[in-house]
py3Dmol code that shows the C-alpha trace and the ligand (Angstrom):
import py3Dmol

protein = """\
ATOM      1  CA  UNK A   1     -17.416   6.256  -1.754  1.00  0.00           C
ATOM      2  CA  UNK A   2     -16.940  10.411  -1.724  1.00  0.00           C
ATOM      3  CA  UNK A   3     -13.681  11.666  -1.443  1.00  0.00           C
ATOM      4  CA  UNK A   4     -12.472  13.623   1.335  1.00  0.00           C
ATOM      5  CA  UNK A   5     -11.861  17.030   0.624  1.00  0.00           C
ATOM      6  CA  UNK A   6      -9.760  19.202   3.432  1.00  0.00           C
ATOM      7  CA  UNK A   7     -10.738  22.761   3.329  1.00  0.00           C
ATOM      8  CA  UNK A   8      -8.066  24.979   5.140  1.00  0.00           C
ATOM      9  CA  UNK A   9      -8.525  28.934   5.875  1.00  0.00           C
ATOM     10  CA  UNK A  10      -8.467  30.694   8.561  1.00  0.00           C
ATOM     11  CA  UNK A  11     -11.828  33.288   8.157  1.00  0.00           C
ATOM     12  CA  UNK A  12     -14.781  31.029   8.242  1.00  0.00           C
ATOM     13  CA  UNK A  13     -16.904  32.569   6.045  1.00  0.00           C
ATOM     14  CA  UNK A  14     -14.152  31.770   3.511  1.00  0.00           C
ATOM     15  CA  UNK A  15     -14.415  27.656   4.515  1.00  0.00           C
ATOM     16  CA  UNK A  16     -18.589  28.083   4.999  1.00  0.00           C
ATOM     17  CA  UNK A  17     -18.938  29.582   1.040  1.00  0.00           C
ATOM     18  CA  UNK A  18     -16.190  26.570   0.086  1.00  0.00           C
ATOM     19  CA  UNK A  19     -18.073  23.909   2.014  1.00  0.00           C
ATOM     20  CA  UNK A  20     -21.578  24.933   0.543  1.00  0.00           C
ATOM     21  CA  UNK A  21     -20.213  24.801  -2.867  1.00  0.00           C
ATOM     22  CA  UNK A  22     -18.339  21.202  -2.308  1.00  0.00           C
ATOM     23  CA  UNK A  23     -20.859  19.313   0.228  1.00  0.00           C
ATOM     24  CA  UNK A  24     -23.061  17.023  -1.770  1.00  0.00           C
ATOM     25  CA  UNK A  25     -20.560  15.563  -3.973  1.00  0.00           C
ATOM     26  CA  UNK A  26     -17.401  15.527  -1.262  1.00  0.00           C
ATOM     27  CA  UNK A  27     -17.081  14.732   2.352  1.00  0.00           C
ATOM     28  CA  UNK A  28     -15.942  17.868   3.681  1.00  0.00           C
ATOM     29  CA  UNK A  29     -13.468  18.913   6.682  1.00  0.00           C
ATOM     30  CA  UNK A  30     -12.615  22.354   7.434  1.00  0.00           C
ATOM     31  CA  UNK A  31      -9.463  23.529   9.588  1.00  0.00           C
ATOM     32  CA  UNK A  32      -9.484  27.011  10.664  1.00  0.00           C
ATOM     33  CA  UNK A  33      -5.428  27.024  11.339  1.00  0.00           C
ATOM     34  CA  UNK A  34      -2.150  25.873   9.704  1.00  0.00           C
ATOM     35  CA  UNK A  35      -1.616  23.586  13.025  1.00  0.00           C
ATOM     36  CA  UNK A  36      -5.224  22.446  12.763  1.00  0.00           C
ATOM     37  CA  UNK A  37      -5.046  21.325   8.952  1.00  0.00           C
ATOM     38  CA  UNK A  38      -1.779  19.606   9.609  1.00  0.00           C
ATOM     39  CA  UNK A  39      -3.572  17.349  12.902  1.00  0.00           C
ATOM     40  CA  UNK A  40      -6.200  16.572   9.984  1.00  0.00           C
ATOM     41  CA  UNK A  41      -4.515  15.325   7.290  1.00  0.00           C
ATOM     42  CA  UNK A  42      -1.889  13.019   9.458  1.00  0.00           C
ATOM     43  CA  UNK A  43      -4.660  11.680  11.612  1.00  0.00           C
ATOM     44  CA  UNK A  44      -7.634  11.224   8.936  1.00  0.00           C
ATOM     45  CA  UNK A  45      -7.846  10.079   4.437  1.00  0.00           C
ATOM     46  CA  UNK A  46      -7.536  13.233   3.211  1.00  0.00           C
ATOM     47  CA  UNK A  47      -7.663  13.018  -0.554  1.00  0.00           C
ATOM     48  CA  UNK A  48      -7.367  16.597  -1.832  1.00  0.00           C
ATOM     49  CA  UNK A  49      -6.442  20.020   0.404  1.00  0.00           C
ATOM     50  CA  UNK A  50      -7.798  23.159  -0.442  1.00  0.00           C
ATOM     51  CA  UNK A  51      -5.288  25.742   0.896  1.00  0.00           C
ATOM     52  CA  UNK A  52      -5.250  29.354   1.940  1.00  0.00           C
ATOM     53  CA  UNK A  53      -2.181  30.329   2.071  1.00  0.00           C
ATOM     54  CA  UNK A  54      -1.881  34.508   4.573  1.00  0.00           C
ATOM     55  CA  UNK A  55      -2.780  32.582   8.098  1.00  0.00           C
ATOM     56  CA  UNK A  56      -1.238  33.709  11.369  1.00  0.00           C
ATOM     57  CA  UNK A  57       0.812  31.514  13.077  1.00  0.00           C
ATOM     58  CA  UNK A  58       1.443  28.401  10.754  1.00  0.00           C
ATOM     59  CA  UNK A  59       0.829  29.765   6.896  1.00  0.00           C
ATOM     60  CA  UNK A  60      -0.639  27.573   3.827  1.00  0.00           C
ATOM     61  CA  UNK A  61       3.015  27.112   2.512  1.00  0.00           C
ATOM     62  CA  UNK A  62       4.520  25.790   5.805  1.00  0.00           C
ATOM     63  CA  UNK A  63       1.257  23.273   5.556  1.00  0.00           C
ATOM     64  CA  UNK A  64       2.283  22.365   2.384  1.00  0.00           C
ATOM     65  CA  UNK A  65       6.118  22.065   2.898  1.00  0.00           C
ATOM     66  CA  UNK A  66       4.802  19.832   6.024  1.00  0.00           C
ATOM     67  CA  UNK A  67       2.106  17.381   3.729  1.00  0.00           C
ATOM     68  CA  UNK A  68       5.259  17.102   1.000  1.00  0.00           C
ATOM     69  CA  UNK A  69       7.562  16.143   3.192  1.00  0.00           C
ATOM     70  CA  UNK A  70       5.625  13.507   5.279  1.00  0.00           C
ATOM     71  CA  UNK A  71       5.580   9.852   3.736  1.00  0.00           C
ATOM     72  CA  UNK A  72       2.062   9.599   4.963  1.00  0.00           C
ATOM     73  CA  UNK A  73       0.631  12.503   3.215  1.00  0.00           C
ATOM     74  CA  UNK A  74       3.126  13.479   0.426  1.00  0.00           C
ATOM     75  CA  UNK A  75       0.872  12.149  -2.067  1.00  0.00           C
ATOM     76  CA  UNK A  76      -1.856  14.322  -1.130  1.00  0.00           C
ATOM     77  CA  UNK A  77      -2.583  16.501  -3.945  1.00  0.00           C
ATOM     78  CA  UNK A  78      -2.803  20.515  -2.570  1.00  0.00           C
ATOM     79  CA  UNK A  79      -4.493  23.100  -4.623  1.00  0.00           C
ATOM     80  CA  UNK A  80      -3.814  26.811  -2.964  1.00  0.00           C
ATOM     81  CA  UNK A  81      -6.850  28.975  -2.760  1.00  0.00           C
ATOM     82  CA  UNK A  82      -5.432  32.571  -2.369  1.00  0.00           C
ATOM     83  CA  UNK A  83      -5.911  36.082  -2.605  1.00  0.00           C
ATOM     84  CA  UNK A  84      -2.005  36.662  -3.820  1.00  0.00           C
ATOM     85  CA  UNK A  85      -1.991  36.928  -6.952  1.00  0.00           C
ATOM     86  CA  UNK A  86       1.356  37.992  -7.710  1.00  0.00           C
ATOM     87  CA  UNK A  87       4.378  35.789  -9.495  1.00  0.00           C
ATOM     88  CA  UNK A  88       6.477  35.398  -7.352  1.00  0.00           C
ATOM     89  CA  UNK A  89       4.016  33.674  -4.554  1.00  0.00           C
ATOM     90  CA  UNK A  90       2.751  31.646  -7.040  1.00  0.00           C
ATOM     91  CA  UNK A  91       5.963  30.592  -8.146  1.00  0.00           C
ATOM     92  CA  UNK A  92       6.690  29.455  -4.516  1.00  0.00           C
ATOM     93  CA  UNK A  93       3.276  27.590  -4.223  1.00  0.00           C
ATOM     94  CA  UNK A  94       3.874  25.045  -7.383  1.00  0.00           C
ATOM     95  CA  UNK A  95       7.762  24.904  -6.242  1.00  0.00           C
ATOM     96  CA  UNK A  96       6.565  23.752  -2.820  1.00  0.00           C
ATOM     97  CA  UNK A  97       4.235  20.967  -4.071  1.00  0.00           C
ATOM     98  CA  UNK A  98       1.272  22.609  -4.679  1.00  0.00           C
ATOM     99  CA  UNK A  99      -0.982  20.833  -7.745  1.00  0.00           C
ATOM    100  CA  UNK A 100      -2.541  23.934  -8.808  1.00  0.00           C
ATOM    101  CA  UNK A 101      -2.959  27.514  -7.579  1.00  0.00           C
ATOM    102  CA  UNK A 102      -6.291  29.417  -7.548  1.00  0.00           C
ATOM    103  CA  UNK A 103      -6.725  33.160  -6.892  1.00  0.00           C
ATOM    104  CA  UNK A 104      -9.951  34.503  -5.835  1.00  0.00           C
ATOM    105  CA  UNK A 105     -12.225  36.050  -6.627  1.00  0.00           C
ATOM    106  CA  UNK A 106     -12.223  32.085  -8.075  1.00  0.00           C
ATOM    107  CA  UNK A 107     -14.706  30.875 -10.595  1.00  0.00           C
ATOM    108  CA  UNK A 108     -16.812  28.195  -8.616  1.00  0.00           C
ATOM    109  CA  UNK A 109     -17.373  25.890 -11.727  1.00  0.00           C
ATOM    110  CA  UNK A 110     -13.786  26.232 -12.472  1.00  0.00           C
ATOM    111  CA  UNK A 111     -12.775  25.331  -8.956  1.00  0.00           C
ATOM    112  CA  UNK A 112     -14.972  22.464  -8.953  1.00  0.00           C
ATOM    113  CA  UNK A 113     -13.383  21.595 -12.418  1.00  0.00           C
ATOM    114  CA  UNK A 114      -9.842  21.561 -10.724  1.00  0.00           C
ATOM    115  CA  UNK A 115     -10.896  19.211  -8.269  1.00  0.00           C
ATOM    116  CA  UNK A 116     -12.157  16.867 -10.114  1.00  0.00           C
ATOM    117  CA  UNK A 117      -9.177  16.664 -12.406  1.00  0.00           C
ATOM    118  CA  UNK A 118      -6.243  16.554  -9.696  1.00  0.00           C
ATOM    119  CA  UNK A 119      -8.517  13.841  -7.881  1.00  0.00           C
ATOM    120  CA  UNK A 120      -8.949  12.067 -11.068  1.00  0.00           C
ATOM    121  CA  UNK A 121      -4.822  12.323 -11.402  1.00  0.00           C
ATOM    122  CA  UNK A 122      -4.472  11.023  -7.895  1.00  0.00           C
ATOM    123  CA  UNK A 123      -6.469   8.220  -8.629  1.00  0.00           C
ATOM    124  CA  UNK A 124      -4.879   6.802 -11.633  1.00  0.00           C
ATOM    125  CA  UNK A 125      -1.285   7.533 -10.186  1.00  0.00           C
ATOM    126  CA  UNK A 126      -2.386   5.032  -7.471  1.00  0.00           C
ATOM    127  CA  UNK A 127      -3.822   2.520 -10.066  1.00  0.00           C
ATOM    128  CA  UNK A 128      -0.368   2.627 -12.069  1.00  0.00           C
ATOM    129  CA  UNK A 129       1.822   2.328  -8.292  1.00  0.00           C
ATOM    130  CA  UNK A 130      -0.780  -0.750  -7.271  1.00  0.00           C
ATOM    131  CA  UNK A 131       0.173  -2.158 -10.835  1.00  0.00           C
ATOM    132  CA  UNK A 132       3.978  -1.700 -10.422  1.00  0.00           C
ATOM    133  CA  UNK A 133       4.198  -2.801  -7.656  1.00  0.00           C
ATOM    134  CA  UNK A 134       2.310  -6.240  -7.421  1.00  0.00           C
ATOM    135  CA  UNK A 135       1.022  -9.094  -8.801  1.00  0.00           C
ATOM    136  CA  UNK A 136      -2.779  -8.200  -9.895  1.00  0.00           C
ATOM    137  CA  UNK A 137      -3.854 -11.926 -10.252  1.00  0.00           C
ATOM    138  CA  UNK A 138      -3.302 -11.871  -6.303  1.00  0.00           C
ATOM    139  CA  UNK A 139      -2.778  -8.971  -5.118  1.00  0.00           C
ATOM    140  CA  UNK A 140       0.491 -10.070  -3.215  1.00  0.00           C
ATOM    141  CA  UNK A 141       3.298  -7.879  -4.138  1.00  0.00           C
ATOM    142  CA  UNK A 142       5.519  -8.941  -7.561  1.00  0.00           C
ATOM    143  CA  UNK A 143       8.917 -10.256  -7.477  1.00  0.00           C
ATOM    144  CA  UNK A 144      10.620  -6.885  -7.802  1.00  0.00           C
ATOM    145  CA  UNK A 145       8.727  -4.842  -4.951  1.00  0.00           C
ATOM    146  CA  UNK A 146       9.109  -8.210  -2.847  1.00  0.00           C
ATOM    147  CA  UNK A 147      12.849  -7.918  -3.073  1.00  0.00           C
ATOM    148  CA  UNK A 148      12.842  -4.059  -2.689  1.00  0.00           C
ATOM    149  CA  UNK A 149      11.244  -4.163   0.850  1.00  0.00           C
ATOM    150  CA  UNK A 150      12.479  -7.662   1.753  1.00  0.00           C
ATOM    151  CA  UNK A 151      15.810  -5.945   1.330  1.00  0.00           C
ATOM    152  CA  UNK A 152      15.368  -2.600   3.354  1.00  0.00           C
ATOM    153  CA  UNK A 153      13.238  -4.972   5.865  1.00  0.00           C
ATOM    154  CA  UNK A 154      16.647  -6.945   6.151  1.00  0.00           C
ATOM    155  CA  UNK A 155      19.210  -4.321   6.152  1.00  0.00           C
ATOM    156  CA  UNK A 156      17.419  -2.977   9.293  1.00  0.00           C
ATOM    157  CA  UNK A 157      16.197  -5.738  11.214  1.00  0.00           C
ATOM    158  CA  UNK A 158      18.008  -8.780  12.398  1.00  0.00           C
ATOM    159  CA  UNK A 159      15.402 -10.172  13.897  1.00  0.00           C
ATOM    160  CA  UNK A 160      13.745 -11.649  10.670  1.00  0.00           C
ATOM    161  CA  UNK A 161      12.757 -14.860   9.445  1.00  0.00           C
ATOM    162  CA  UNK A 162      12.247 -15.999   5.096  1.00  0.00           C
ATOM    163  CA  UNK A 163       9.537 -18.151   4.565  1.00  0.00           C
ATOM    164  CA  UNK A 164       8.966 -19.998   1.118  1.00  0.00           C
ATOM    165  CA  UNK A 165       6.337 -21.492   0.212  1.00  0.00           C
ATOM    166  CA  UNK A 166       4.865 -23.335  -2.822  1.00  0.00           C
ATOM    167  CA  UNK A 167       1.837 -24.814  -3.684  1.00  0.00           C
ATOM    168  CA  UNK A 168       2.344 -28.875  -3.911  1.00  0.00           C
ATOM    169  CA  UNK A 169       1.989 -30.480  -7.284  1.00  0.00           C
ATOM    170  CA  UNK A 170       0.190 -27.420  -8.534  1.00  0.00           C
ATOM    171  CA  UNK A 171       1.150 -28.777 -12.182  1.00  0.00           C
ATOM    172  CA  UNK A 172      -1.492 -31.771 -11.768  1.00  0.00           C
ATOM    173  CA  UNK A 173      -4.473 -29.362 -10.201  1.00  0.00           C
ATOM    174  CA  UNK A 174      -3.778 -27.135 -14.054  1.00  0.00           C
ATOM    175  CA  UNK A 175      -3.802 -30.651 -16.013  1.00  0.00           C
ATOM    176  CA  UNK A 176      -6.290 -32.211 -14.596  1.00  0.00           C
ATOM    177  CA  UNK A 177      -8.781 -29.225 -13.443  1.00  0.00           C
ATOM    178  CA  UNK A 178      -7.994 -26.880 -16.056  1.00  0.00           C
ATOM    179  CA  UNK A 179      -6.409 -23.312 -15.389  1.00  0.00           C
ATOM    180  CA  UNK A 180      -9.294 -21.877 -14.753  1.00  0.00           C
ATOM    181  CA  UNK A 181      -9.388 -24.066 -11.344  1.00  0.00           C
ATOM    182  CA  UNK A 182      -5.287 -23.206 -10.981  1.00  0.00           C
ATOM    183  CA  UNK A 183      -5.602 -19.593 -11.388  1.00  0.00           C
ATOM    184  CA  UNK A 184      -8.700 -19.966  -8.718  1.00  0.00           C
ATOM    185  CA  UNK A 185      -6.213 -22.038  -5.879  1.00  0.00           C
ATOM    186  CA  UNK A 186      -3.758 -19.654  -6.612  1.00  0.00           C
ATOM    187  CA  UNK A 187      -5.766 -16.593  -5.676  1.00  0.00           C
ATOM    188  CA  UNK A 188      -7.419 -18.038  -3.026  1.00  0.00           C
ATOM    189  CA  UNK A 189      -4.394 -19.256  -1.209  1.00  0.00           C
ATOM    190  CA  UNK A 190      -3.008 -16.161  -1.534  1.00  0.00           C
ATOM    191  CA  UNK A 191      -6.096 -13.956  -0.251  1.00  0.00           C
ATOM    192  CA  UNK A 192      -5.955 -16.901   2.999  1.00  0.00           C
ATOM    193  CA  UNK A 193      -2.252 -16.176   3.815  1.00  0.00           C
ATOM    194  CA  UNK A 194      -2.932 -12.272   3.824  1.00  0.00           C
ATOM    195  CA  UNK A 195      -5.594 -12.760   6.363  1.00  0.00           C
ATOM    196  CA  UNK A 196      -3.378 -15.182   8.043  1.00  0.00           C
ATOM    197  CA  UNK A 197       0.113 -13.925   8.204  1.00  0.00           C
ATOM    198  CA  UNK A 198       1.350 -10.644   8.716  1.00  0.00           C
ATOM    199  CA  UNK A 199       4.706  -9.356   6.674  1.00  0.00           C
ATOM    200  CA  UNK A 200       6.297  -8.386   3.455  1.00  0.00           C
ATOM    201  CA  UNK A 201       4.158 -10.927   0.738  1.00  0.00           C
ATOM    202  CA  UNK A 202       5.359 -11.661  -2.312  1.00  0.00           C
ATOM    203  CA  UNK A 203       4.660 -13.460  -5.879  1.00  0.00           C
ATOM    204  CA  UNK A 204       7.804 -15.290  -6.736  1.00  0.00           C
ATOM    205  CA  UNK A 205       7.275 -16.919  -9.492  1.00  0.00           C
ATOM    206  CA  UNK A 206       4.138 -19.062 -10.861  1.00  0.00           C
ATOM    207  CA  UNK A 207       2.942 -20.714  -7.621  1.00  0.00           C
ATOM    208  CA  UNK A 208       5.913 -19.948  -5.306  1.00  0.00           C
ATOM    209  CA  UNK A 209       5.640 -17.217  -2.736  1.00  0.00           C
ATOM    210  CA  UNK A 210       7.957 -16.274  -0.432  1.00  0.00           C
ATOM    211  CA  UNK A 211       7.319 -13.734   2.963  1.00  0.00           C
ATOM    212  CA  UNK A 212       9.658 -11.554   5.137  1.00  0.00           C
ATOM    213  CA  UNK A 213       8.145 -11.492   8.660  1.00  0.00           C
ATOM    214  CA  UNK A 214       9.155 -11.621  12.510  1.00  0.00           C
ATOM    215  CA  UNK A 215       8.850 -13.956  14.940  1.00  0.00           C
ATOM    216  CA  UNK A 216       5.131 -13.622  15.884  1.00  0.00           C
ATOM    217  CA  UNK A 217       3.816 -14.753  12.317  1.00  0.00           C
ATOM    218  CA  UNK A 218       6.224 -18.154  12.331  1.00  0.00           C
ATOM    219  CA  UNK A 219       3.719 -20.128  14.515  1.00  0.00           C
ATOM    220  CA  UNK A 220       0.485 -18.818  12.503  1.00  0.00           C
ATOM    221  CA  UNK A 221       2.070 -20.944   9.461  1.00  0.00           C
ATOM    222  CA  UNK A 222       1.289 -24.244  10.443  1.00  0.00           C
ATOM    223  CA  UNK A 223      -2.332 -22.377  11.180  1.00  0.00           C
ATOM    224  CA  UNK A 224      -2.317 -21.208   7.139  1.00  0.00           C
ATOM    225  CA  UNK A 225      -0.903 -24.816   6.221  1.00  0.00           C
ATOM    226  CA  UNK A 226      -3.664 -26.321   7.901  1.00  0.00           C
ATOM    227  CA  UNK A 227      -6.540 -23.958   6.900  1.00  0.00           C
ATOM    228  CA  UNK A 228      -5.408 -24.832   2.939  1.00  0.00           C
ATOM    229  CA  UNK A 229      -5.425 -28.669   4.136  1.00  0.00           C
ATOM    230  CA  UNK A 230      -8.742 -28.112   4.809  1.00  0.00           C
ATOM    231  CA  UNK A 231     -10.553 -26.198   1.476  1.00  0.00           C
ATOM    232  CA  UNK A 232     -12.373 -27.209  -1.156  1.00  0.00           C
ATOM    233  CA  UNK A 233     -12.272 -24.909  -4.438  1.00  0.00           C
ATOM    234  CA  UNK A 234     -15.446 -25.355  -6.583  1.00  0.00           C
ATOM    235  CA  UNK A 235     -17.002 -28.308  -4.579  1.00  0.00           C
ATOM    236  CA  UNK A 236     -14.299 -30.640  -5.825  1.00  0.00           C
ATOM    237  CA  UNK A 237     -10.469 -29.605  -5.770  1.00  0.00           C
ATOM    238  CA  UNK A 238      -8.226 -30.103  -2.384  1.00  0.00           C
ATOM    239  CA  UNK A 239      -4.489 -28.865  -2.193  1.00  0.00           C
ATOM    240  CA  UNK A 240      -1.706 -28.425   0.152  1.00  0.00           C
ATOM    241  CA  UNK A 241       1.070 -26.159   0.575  1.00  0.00           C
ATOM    242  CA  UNK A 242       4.381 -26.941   1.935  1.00  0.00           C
ATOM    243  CA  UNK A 243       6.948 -24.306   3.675  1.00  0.00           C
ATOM    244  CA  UNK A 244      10.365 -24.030   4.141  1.00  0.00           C
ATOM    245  CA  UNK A 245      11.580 -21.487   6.705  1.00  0.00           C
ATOM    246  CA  UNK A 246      14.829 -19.910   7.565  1.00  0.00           C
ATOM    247  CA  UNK A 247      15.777 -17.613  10.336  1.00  0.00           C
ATOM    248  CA  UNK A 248      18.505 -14.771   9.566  1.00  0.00           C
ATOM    249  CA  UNK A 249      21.663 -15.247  11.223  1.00  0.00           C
ATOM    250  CA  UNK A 250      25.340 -14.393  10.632  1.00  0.00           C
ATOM    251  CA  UNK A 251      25.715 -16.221   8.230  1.00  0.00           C
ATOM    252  CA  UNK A 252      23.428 -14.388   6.105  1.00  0.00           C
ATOM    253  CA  UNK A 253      24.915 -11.397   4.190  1.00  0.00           C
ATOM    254  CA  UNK A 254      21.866 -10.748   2.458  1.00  0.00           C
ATOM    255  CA  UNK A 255      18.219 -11.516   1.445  1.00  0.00           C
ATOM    256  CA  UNK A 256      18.793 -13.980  -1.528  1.00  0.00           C
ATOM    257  CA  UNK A 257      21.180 -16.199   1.458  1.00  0.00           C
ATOM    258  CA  UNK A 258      18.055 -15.966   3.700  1.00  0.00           C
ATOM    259  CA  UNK A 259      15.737 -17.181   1.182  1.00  0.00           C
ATOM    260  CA  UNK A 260      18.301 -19.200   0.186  1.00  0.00           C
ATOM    261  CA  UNK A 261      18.179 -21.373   2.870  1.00  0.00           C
ATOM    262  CA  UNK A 262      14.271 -21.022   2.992  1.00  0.00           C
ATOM    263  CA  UNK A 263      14.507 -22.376  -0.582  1.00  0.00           C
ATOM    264  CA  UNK A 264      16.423 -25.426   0.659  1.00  0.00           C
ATOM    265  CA  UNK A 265      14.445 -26.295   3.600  1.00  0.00           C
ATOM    266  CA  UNK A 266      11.164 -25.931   1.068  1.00  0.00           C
ATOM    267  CA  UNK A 267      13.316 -28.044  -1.302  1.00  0.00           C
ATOM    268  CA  UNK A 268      13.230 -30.966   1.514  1.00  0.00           C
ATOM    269  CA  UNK A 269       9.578 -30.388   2.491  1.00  0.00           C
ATOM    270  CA  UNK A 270       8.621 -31.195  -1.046  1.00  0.00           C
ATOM    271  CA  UNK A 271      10.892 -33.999  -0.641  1.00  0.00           C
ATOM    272  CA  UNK A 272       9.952 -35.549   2.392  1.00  0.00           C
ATOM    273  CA  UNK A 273       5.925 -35.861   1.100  1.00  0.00           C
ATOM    274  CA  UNK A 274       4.855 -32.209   1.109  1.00  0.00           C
ATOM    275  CA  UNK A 275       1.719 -31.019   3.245  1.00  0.00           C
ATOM    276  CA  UNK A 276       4.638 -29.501   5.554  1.00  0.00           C
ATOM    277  CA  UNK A 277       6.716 -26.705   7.159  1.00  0.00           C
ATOM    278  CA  UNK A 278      10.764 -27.326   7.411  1.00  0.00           C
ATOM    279  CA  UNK A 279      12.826 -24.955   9.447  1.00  0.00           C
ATOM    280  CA  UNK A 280      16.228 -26.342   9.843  1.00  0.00           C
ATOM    281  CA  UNK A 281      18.944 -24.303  10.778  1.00  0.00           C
ATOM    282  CA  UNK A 282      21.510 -24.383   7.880  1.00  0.00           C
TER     283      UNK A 282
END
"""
ligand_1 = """\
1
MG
Mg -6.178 33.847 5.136
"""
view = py3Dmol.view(width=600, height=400)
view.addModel(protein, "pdb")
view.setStyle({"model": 0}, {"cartoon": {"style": "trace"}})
view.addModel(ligand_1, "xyz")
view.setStyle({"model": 1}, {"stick": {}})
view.zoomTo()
view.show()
């Protein structure tokens, strides 16, 4: 898939001599304004910004300051495309967030050079986050960016609910199917509850995942629980899940009490022949 490439300047034949060098190997989106780049990049995947910075009204800095300072888009990598060539604006261009700063009369192959190298950047920075921040067997999110959101998800919502949930007798699928077969129910239960339930999805530990999520997602668990009831991996292998749930209340000063009690209520699920959900006010 191309990468998007924003083109911002505000004389067109400035954007038309950009866009004919970049279409072909980009897609391409021009903005003639400050106000008109800033619409783009919030509302569309914008994966590089080529920025002029002298425009009336809004100029390329106050776009920048505006794409740094946006969750959304502060990861957008801006190169500044300019006619000031002096220190001090340059300066002011890297200090605001720009990538890289390019003064015309530019080079064309060493423009398209740039690009290719913050884009290149961008990419592997998002590699290394994805890999930091979850489990890559599953793609559910590791222990330690579980308990980072699950915590800011509880410090400003009451209206939560913890869900654990482990895979039953997972032990006997490795022994007697091989890992090869455990790693596969693994990932596969975890790619079904993704598509199933919507919240904050997390790894635990070997087969034990827990999820942060509101009211809305609590019935669609018996729904998962059933839909893993019903597989088969490889023609031959059937497993179940079983679920303990706990609402947050009062009682609850912070995650680990939540899940806590979701832990407990799991604890008698298992106990009490598996295959099912508990959610038992503690
Ligand atoms: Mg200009």
């Amino acid at each position: 898939m191309k990468n998007t490439i924003l083109l911002v300047d505000d004389v067109r034949i400035n954007l038309e001599i950009l866009k004919k060098i970049l279409d072909g190997s980009y897609d391409v989106l021009c903005a003639e304004s400050g106000k008109e780049a800033i619409k783009i990049v919030q509302s569309m995947n914008v994966d590089l910004v080529l920025l002029d910075i002298m425009m009336p009204d809004v100029d390329g800095y106050e776009v920048c300051h505006t794409i740094k300072h946006n969750k959304k888009t502060k990861d957008i990598p801006v190169i500044f495309v300019t006619s000031k060539v002096d220190e001090a604006s340059i300066v002011k261009g890297y200090d605001i967030g720009a990538v890289d700063y390019i003064t015309k009369p530019y080079k064309k192959k060493e423009l398209v050079a740039k690009i290719k190298t913050h884009l290149k950047i961008k990419k592997l920075i998002e590699e290394l986050e994805y890999i930091a921040t979850h489990d890559t067997m599953t793609g559910a999110l590791n222990r330690r960016q579980f308990f980072k959101l699950a915590i800011e998800k509880f410090n400003e919502d009451d209206n939560i609910y913890g869900v654990m949930i482990d895979i039953d007798k997972f032990k006997n699928i490795n022994d007697t199917y091989g890992h090869h077969i455990g790693d596969i129910v693994i990932k596969t239960f975890a790619k079904i509850t993704k598509n199933t339930i919507n919240g904050i999805f997390g790894r635990l530990g070997g087969e034990e995942f827990g999820i942060i999520c509101d009211e809305n997602e609590i019935s669609k668990l018996d729904i998962l629980r059933q839909k893993i009831e019903n597989l088969i991996i490889e023609d031959k292998v059937k497993f179940t899940i079983s679920i303990g749930i706990a609402k947050k209340n009062q009682n609850h000063k912070n995650i680990d009490e939540l899940l806590h009690d979701a832990d407990l209520n799991l604890y008698e699920a298992k106990g009490s022949g598996r295959n099912k959900i508990v959610f038992r006010r503690r």
